[in-house]
MARFI-542330 format. One record per residue (C-alpha): x, y, z. Coordinates in pm, 1 decimal. Layout:
<sites>
east; north; up
X; Y; Z $
...
</sites>
This chain:
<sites>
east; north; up
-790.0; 1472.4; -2756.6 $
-895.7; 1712.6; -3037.4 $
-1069.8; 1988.4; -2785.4 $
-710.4; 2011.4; -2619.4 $
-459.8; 2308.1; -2613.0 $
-76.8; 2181.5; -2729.1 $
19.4; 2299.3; -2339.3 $
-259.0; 2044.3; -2247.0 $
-157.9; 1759.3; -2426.9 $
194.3; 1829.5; -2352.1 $
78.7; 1777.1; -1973.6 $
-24.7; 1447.2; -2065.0 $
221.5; 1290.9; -2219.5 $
460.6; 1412.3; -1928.6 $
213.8; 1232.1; -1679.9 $
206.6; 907.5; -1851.0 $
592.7; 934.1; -1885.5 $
643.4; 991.9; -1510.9 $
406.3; 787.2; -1379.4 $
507.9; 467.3; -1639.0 $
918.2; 576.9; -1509.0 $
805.8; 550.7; -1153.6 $
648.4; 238.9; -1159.7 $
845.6; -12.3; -1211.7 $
885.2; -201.1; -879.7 $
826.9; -115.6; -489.6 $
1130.9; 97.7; -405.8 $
1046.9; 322.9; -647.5 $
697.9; 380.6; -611.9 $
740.0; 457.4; -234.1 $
1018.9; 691.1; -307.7 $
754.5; 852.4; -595.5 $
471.1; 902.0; -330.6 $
710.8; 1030.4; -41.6 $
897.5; 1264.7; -274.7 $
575.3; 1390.5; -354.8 $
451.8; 1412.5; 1.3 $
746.7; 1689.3; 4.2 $
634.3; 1876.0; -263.3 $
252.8; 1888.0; -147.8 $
207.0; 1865.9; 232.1 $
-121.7; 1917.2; 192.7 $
-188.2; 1571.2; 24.9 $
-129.8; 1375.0; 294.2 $
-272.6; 1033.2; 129.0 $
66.6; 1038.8; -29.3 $
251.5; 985.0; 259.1 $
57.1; 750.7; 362.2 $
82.0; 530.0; 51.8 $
471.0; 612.4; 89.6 $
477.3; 417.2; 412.9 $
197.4; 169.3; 351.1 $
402.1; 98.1; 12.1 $
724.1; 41.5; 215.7 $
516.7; -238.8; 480.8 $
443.5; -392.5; 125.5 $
815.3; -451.4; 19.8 $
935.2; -558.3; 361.7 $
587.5; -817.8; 289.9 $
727.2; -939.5; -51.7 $
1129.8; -947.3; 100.8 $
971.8; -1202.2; 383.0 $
915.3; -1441.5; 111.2 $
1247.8; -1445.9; 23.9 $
1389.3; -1422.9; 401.8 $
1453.1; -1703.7; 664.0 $
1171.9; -1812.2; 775.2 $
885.0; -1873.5; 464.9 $
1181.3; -2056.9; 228.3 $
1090.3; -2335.5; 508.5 $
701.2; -2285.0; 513.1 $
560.1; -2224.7; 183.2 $
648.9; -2364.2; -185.3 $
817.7; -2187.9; -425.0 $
501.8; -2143.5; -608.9 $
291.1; -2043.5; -381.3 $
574.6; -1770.9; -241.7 $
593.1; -1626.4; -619.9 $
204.1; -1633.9; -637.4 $
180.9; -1421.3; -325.7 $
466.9; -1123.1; -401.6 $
261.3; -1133.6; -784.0 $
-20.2; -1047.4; -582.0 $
113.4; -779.3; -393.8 $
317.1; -676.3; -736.1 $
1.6; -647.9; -942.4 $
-178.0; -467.0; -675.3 $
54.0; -212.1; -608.1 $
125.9; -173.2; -985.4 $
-231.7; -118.2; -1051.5 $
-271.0; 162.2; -749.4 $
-9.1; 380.2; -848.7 $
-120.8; 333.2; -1244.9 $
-442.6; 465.8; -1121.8 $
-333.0; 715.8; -865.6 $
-2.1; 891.4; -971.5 $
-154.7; 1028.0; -1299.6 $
-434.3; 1214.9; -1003.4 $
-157.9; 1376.9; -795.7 $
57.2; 1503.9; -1123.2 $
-254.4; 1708.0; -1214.6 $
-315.0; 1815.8; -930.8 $
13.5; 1942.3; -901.9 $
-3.0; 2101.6; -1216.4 $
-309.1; 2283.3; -1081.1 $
-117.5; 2441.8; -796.4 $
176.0; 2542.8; -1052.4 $
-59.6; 2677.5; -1320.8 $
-270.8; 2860.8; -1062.9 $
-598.6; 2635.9; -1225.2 $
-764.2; 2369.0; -1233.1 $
-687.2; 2089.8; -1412.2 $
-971.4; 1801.0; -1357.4 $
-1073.1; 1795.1; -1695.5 $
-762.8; 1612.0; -1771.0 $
-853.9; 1334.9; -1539.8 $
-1045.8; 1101.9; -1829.9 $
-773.9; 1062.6; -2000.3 $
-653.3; 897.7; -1710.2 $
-910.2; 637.2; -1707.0 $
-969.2; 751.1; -1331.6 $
-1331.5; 682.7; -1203.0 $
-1592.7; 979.2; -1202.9 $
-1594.5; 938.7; -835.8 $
-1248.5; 1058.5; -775.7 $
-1286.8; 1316.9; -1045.7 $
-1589.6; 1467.7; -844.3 $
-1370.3; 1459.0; -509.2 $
-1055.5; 1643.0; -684.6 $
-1309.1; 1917.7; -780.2 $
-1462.7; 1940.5; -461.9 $
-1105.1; 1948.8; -289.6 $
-979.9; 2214.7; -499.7 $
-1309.2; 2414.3; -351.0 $
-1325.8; 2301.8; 24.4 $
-942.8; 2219.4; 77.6 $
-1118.9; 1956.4; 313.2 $
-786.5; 1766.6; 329.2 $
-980.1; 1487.3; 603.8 $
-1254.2; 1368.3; 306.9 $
-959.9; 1379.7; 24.4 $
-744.8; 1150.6; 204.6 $
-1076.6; 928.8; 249.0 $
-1175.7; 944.4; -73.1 $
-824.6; 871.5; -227.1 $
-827.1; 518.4; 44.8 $
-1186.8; 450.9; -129.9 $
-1096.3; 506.5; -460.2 $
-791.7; 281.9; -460.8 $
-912.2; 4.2; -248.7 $
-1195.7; -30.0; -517.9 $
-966.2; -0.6; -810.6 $
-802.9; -317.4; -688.8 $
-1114.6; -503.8; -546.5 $
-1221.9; -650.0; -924.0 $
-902.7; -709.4; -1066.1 $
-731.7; -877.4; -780.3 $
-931.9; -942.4; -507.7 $
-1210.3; -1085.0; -765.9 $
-970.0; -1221.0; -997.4 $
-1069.3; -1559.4; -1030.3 $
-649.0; -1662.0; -1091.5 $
-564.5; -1438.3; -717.9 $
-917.0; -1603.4; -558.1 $
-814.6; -1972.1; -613.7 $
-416.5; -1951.4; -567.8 $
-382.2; -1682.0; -330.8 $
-737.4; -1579.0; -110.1 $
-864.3; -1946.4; -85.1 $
-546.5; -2086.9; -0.4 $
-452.4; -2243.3; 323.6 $
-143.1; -1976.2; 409.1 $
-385.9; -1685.8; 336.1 $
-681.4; -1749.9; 556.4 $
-397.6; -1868.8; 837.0 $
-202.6; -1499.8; 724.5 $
-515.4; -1331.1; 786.9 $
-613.6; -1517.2; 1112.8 $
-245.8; -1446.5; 1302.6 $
-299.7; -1110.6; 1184.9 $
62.3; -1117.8; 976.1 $
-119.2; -868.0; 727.2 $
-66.3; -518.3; 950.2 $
104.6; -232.4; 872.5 $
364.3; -86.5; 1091.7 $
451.2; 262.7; 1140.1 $
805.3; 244.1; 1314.1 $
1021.3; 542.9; 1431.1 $
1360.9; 563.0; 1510.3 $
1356.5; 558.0; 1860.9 $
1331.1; 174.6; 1835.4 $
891.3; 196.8; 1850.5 $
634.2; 61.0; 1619.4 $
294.6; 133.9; 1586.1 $
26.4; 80.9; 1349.1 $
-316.1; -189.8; 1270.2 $
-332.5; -459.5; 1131.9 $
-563.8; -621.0; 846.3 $
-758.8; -928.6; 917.0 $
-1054.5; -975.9; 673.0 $
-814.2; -847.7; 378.7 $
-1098.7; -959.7; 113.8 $
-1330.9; -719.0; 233.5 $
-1382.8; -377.4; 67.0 $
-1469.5; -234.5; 338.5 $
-1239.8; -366.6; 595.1 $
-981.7; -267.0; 356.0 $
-1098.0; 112.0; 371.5 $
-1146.4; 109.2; 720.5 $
-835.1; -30.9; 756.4 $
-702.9; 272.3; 539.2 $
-903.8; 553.0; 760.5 $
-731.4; 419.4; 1068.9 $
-394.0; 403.7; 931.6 $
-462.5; 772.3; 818.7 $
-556.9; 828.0; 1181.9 $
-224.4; 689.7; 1322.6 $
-12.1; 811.9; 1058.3 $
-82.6; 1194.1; 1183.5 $
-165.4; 1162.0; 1511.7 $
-15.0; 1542.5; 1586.0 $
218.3; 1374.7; 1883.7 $
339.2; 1088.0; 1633.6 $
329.6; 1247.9; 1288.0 $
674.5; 1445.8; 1367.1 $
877.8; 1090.4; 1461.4 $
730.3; 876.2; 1138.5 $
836.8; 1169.1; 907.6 $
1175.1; 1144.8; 1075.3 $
1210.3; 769.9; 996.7 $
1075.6; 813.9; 667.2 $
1334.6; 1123.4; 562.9 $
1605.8; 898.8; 732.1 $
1613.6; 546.1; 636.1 $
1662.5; 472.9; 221.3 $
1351.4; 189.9; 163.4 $
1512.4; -120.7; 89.6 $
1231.5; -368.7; 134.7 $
1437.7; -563.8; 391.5 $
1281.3; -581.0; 778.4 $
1611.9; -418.6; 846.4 $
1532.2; -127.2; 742.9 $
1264.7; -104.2; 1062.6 $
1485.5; -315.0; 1342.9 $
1804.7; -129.2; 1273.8 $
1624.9; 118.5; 1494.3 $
1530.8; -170.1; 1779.7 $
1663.0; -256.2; 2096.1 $
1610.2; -596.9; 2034.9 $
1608.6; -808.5; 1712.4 $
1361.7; -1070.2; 1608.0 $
1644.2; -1257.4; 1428.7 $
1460.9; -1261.8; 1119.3 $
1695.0; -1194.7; 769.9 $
1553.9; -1076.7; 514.8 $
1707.7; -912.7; 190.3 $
1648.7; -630.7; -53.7 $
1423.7; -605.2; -250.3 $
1542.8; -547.9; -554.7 $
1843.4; -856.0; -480.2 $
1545.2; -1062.1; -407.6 $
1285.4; -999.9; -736.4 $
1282.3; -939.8; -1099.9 $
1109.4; -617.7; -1233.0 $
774.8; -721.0; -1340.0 $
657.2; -604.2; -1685.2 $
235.7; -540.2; -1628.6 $
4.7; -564.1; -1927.7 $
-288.6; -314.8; -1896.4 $
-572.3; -448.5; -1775.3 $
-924.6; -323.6; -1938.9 $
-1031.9; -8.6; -1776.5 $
-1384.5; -3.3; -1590.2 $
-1492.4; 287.5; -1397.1 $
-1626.8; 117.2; -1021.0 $
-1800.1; 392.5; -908.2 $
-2067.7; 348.9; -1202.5 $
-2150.1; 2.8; -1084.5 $
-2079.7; 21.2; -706.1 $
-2233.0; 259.2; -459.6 $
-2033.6; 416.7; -199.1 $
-2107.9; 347.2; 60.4 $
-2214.5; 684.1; 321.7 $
-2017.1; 435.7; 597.3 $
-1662.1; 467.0; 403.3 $
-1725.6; 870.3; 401.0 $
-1830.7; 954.2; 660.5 $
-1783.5; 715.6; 965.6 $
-1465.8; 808.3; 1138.3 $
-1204.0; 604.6; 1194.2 $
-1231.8; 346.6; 1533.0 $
-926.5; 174.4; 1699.4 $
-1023.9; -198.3; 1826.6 $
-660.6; -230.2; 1897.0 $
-389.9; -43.7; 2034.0 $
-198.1; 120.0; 1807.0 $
154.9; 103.6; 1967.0 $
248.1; -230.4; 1865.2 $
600.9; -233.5; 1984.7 $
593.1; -538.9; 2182.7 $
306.5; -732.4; 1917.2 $
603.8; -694.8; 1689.5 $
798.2; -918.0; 1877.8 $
503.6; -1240.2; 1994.4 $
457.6; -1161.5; 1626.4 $
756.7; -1326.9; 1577.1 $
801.4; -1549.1; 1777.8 $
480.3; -1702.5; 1645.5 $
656.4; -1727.5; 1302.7 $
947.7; -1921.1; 1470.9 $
711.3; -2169.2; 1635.1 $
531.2; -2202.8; 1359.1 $
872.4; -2276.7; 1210.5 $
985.7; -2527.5; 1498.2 $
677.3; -2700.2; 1493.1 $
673.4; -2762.6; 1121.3 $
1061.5; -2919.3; 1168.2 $
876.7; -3136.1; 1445.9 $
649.9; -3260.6; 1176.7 $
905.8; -3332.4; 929.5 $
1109.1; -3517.1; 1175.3 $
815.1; -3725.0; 1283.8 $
717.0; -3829.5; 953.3 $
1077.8; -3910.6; 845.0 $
1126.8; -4135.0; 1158.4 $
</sites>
């Protein structure tokens, strides 16, 4: 830190405050990311992490709602929302620090890359920051940004031998990923949901392309305009009413808030490593656009959705009742 100006340092120091302030559980990184959406239209990965992040609370407040309190152990219900804690945690750590100096750039008319180390950020998104601040190619930004965190979380959680055994190897995971309960959901607040869902959440690659698509959707130039609407509307609570308020019909499924339902989570730092020195990136997650499989206007999934989880549920009772008999 010698070679820095006091005005540089000073940066710093405010990033690592902000960032450490604004991470402390899910609610307030999704506020963090959409807030900053506002401030920078032009980096549109942050609204996107803004509404993935909220799909991830309403994920964690499931645990804690009506229906998984009568399908999965306490333990195994803390081990997931640690999973989705930690991995969260660890994308805004990385991420936040990236948009603050950028946003210093804009205000001091410069740029500010060179700051990025300090940050522990991988040379790969360094590059792509640079390259933005030339091209304004907003499209390969937003791509890169999906690369760069999905890889930032691929060796400490998706690796992690602790995650592998009690989370990705257990029976509830491969059966999550199979029903396709993983997917994000876009809704709006004329009662309509779209979005994609994640099977296959252990690949890298899946993962991005998973991203790209959700970019797609997210600002589609007929949709963009009604998501923004829900998102500057409805306060991000974590609970699935925050998305059926706006329905016709109701699943039936309670959830609560989030922050009624889970501690804060203090995170130890995990040793830095730089991916993009040891993993290639792949030309496919740059450059291959985005392909929908699906449809993307999952208003009525949402609902079979559901009722699957209440079979599921009735069929488990079933079970129970046969075995106690």
């Amino acid at each position: 830190m010698n070679h820095l100006t006091i005005q540089e340092r000073t940066i710093i120091r405010q990033i690592a405050t902000e960032t450490n302030k604004k991470n402390v559980d899910n609610i307030s990184r999704t506020e963090a990311y959409f807030s900053y959406f506002k401030k920078n239209p032009d980096i549109i990965w942050s609204f996107l992490a803004s509404m993935v992040s909220r799909n991830g609370g309403w994920n964690m407040c499931d645990l804690q709602g009506s229906i998984f309190p009568q399908l999965l152990s306490d333990m195994t219900r803390k081990q997931l929302f640690l999973t989705y804690e930690r991995a969260n945690w660890l994308i805004f750590h990385d991420v936040f620090p990236q948009l603050l100096v950028y946003q210093y750039s804009t205000k001091l008319n410069r740029q500010m890359f060179h700051l990025l180390p300090h940050f522990h950020v991988s040379t790969f998104i360094q590059k792509e920051w640079v390259r933005y601040w030339k091209e304004n190619d907003k499209d390969r930004l937003t791509t890169s940004l999906i690369i760069n965190e999905q890889n930032v979380i691929q060796t400490p959680i998706i690796d992690h031998p602790v995650y592998k055994k009690k989370v990705f190897q257990s029976k509830i995971f491969s059966f999550q990923d199979w029903l396709h309960f993983s997917c994000v959901l876009f809704p709006t607040c004329g009662g309509e949901v779209y979005g994609a869902s994640a099977n296959g959440f252990k690949s890298l690659s899946k993962r991005i392309n998973l991203g790209k698509r959700l970019a797609n959707i997210l600002f589609h130039p007929r949709l963009f305009p009604y998501f923004y609407e829900f998102a500057e509307k409805t306060p991000h609570t974590g609970s699935r009413n925050d998305y059926e308020q706006y329905f016709k019909t109701k699943s039936g499924q309670k959830t609560p808030i989030l922050r009624a339902s889970f501690p804060v989570i203090e995170h130890n730092q995990h040793a830095y490593e730089d991916w993009s020195k040891h993993r290639r990136v792949s030309p496919v997650w740059l450059y291959l656009p985005a392909k929908h499989r699906q449809p993307i206007h999952l208003t009525d999934w949402y609902f079979a959705k559901s009722n699957q989880l209440q079979l599921m549920l009735a069929m488990q009772r079933t079970l129970q009742l046969k075995k106690w008999k």
